[in-house]
C-alpha positions in Angstrom: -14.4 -7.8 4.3 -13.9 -5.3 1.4 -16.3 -5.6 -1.6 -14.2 -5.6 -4.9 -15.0 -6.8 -8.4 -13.6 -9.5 -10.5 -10.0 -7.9 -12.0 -10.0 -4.7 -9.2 -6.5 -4.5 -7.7 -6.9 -5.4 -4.2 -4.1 -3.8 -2.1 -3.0 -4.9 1.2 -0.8 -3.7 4.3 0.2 -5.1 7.1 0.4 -4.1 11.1 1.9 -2.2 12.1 0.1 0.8 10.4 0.3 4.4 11.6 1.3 8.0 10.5 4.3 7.7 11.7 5.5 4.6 10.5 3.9 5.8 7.3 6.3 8.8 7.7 9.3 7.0 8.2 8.7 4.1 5.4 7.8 7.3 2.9 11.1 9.3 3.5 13.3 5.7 4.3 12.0 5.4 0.6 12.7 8.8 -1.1 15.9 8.7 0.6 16.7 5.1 -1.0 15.4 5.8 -4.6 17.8 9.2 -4.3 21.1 7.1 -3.4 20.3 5.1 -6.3 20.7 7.9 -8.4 16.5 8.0 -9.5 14.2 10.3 -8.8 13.0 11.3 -5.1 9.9 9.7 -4.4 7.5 9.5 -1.5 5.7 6.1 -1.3 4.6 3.1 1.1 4.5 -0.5 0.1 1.8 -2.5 0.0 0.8 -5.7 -1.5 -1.9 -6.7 -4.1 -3.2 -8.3 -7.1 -6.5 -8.5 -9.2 -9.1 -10.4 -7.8 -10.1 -13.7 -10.0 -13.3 -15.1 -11.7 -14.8 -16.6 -8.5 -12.1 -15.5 -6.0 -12.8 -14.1 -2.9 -11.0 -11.0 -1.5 -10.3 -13.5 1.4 -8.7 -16.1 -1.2 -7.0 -13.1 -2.3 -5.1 -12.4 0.7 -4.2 -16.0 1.6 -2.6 -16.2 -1.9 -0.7 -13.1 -1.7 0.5 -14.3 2.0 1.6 -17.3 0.3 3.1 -16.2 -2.6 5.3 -13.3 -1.4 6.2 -14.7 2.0 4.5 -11.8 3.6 1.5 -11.3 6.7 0.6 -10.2 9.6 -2.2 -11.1 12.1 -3.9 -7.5 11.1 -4.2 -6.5 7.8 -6.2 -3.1 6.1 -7.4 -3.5 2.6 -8.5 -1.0 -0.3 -9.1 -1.1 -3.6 -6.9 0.5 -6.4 -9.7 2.6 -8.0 -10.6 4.1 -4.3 -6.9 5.1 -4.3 -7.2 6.4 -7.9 -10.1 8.5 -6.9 -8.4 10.1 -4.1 -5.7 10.9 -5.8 -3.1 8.4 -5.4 -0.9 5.6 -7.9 -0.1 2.3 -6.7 2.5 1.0 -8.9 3.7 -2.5 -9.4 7.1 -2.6 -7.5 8.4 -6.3 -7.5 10.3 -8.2 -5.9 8.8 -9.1 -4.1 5.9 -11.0 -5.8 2.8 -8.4 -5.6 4.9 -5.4 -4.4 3.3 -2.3 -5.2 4.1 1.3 -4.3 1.9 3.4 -3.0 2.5 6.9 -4.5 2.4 10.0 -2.0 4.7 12.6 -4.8 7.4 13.5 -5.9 7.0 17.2 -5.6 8.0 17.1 -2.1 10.9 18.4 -1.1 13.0 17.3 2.2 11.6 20.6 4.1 8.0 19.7 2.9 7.5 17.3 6.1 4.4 19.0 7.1 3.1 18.6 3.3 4.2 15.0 3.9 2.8 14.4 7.4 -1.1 15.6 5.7 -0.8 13.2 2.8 0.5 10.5 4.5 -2.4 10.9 7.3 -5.1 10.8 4.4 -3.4 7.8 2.7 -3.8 6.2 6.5 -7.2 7.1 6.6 -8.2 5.5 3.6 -6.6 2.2 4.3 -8.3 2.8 7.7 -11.9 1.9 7.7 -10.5 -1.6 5.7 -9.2 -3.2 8.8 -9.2 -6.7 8.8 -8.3 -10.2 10.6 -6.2 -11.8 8.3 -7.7 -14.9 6.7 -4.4 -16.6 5.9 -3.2 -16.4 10.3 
């Protein structure tokens, strides 16, 4: 299970994950925020919170299942400051309780797909080594 410290945002996703779904959920998303009249954004959701004094990553998990009515039997977990490192913001994004985008830019443009398609497939392959059974299934 992923090592994290006590107050490191723990984020979460659930299965399915792939590029493509990645893809889709990034422009579903850019597309939305722009109906709304906001800036056109590319991000994925995810789900996370701080880990507590004494709490496991494990508890974590459980407690986020719980809370925001979310899981699946799979689940990939990173750490906000890997994220940070790499590049990218995960921004609190509720509702749902412990929403949080995932932010792949805004400086893409609707004929930037291929730009898209390369973040996206490094935002998958840092999620990807944290593949996990789901403690809370």
């Amino acid at each position: 299970m992923l090592k994290a410290a006590t107050g490191e945002l723990v984020l979460v996703r659930f299965s399915p994950m792939n590029q493509d779904r990645f893809v889709r959920q990034a422009t579903d998303d850019a597309d939305y925020r722009e109906s709304l009249g906001e800036e056109r954004i590319w991000a994925i959701s995810a789900y996370g919170d701080c880990l507590g004094e004494g709490e496991t990553v494990e508890a974590l998990v459980s407690r986020i299942c719980e809370e925001a009515e979310c899981g699946g039997p799979r689940i990939w977990l990173i750490t906000g400051g890997t994220l940070s490192r790499e590049g990218y913001d995960a921004v609190l994004s509720e509702p749902p309780p412990h929403h949080y985008d995932v932010i792949i830019g805004s400086e893409l443009g609707t004929e930037d797909r291929s730009r898209l398609v390369e973040s996206v497939g490094k935002l998958a392959g840092l999620f990807g080594p944290g593949r996990e059974k789901n403690p809370a299934c």
